[in-house]
Each structure stands twice: as C-alpha cells, then as structure tokens.
C-alpha positions as CSV (number, residue, x, y, z in Angstrom):
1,X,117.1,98.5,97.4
2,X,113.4,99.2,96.5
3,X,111.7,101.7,98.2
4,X,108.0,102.5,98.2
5,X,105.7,105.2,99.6
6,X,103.1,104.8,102.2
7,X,100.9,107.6,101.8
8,X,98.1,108.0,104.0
9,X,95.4,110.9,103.6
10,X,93.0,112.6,105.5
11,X,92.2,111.8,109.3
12,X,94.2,108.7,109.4
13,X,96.6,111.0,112.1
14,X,93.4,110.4,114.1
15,X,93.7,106.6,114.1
16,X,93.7,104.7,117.5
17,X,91.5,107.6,119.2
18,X,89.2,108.2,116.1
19,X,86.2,105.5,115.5
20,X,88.3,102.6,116.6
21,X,85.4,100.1,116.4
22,X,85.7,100.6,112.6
23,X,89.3,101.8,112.1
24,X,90.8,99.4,115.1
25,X,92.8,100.9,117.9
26,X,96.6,101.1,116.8
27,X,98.1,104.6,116.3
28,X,99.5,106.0,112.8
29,X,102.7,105.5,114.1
30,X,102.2,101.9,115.1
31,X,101.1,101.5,111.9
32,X,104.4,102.8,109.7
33,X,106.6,101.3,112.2
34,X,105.2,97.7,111.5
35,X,105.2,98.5,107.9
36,X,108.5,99.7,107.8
37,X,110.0,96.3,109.5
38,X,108.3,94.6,107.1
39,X,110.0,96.5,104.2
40,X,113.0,95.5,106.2
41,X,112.1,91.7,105.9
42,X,111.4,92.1,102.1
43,X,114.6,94.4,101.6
44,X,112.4,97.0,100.8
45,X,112.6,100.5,102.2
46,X,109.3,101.9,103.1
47,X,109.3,105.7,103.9
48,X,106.1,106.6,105.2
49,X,103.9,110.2,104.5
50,X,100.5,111.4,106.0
51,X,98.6,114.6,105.3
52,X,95.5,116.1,105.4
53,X,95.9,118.1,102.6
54,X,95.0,116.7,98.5
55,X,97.7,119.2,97.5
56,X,100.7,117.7,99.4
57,X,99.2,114.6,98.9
58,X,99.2,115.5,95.1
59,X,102.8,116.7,95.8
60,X,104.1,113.3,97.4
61,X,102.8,111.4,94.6
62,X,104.6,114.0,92.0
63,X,107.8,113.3,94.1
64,X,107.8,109.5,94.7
65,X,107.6,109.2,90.9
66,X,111.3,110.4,91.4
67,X,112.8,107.8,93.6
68,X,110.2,105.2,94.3
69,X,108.7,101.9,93.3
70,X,105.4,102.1,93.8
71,X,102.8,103.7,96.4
72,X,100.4,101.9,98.8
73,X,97.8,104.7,99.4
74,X,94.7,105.1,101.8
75,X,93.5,108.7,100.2
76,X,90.7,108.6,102.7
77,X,87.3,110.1,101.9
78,X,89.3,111.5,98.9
79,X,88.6,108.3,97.6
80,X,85.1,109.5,96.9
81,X,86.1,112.8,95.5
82,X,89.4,114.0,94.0
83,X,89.6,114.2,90.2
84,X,93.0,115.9,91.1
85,X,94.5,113.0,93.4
86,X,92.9,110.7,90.5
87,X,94.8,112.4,88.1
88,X,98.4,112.6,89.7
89,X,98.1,108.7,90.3
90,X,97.8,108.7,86.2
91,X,100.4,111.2,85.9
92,X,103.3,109.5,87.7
93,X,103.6,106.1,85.9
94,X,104.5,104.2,88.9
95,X,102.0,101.8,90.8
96,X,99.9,102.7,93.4
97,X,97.8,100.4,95.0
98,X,94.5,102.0,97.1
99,X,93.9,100.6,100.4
100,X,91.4,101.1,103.1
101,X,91.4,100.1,107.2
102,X,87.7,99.2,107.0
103,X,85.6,97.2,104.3
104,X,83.9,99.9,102.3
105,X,81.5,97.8,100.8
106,X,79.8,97.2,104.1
107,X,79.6,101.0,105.2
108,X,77.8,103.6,103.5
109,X,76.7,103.9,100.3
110,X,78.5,106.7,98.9
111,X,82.1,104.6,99.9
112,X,81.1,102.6,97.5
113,X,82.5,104.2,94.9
114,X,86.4,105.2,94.2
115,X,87.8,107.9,92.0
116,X,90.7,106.3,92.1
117,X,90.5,102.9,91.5
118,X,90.2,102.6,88.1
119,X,94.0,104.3,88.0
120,X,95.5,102.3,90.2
121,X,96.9,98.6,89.8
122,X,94.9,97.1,92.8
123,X,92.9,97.8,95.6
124,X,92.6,96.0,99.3
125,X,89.9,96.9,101.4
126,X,88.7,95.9,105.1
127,X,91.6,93.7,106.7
128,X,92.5,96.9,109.2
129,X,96.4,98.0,109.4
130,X,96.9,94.6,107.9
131,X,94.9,96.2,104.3
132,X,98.6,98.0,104.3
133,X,100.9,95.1,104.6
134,X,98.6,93.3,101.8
135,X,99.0,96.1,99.9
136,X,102.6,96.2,100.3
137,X,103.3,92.7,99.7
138,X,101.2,92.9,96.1
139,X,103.0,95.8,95.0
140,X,106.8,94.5,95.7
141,X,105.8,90.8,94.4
142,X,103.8,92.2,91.2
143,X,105.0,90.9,88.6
C-alpha cells in the first residue's frame, strides 16, 4: 500500500477556534480523520503530522523520504519564509504538493508569494479542508 504524509505547519493546531471565517470551523483532528478515510477509499495510507516547529517539520520531511510516497503540505506562514523547509522539500526527492485552507491570492499581499512552490510538484489554494483532499487526490493519481 501507498502511504503519504500530511504535514501541517504552524498554527493549524489552532484550526476551528482560530479565525474560522477564513480558515472554516473544523478542528485539526477532523481534518486528518476525513483525510485518512479517504486514503482508505484510495488504498492509500495517510499518516498525518503537525508542528509548530520548521525544524521537526524539516525533520518529517527528512523521514517521509524513507517510507513515503509523497507529502501534501500546508507549511503555513513558512510559506513566505523558510529557505530551510524550501530546501528539505528539494532534498528528499519525493513529491510534495503545497496546500493552503484559505485562497492566498485574495489576502494580503505578502501571501502572495511562496518559497516553496517552485520545489514542489503542485500547489492548491483556497477550497478549505477540502485544499487537502485535492491535494491528496493529485499526488496519488500523478502520473
């Protein structure tokens, strides 16, 4: 069986209390478990990180480049700043694909632009918890 990493970065252990007119009102945990049953209906196991740390988020990417397929990653407002998480994503030499709750493009200017995106394979932006199971479904049908 596949599996593939859901990493999610800073604040996102916030989500459901935290701005939930722009990050929408279900929980971190809601989130993983209706990602995981939809590994489940792919036949894809999803294991599921979150940190608020860029080093152990640097640390699971080092590690899924061990035993997984892929990554679907919302680094957060390291997006906007980490060289370092930019750099492990071109280390590992598996896909990662970014993703994001809200639509960037429509908030601030400085969301505008990603670090990361130029090192990852795709990136899905603005459909809420549902930028996730997008995100999900593009990496395990990439061809």
């Amino acid at each position: 069986m596949t599996a593939i990493l859901i990493l999610h970065g800073p604040n996102l252990n916030l989500l459901g209390e935290r701005e939930p007119d722009v990050y929408g009102a279900l929980t971190l945990e809601e989130i993983n478990r209706r990602l995981v049953a939809l590994g489940e209906e792919m036949g894809v196991e999803v294991r599921t990180f979150q940190s608020n740390s860029e080093g152990a988020l640097i640390d699971a990417l080092h590690d899924a480049r061990r035993w997984a397929a892929g990554v679907v990653f919302n680094p957060g407002a390291y997006t906007h700043t980490s060289v370092a998480l930019r750099d492990a994503i071109a280390a590992i030499g598996i896909p990662v694909v970014e993703v994001h709750l809200s639509n960037v493009y429509a908030r601030e200017e400085f969301r505008h632009t990603s670090l990361l995106a130029p090192v990852c394979v795709g990136k899905i932006t603005g459909f809420g918890w549902r930028s996730y199971a997008l995100g999900l479904r593009a990496l395990v049908e990439r061809d």
